[in-house]
C-alpha positions in Angstrom: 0.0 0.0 0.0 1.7 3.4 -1.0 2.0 6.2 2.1 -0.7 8.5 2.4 0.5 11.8 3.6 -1.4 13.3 7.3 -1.7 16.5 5.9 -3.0 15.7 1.9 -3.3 18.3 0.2 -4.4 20.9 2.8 -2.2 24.0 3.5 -2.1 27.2 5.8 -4.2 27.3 9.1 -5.6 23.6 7.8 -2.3 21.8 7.3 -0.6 23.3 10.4 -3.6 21.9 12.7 -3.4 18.5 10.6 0.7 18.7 11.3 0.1 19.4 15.1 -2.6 16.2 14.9 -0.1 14.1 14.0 2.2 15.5 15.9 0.4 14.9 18.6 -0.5 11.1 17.6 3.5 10.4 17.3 3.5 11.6 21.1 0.4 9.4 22.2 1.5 6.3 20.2 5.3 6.3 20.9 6.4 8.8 23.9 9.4 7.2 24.5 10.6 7.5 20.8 9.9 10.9 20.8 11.1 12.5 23.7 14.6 10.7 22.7 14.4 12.2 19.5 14.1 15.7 21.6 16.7 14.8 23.6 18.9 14.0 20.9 18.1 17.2 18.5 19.0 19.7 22.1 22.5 17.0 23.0 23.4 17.5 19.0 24.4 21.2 19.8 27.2 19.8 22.2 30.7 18.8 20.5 30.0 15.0 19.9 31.1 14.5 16.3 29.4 11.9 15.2 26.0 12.7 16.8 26.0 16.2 15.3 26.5 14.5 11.9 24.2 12.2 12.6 21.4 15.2 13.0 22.4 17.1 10.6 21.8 14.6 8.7 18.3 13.8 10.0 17.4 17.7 9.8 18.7 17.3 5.7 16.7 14.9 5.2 13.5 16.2 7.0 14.3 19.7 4.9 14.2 17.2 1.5 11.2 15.5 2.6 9.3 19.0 3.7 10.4 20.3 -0.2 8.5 17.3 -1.8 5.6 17.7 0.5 5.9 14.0 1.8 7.1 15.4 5.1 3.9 13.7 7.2 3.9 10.2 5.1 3.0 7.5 6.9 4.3 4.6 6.4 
């Protein structure tokens, strides 16, 4: 089955609520996930190498997907 995107086609005031649903979805289902991902993003700032490569390649990566619109695909 091919990913269907959270937010579709909607954009402005629309897609930012459907963003923050899902969001907020990501936080209910998996809460342990995300706060590491937190975690992680604020500890990336610090001089660890390979975890500030790491993210910044992460943050690429979300940047390319937020370009093509397929930012909030599920999969």
């Amino acid at each position: 089955m091919p990913p269907t995107s959270a937010v579709g086609d909607w954009t402005g005031a629309e897609g930012l609520h459907r963003s923050f649903d899902e969001l907020r979805t990501s936080w209910r289902r998996n809460p342990h996930q995300m706060r590491a991902l937190y975690v992680l993003m604020f500890v990336a700032v610090l001089p660890v190498p390979f975890l500030r490569d790491r993210m910044a390649a992460l943050r690429r990566d979300l940047r390319r997907r937020i370009e093509s619109g397929s930012w909030m695909t599920r999969r």
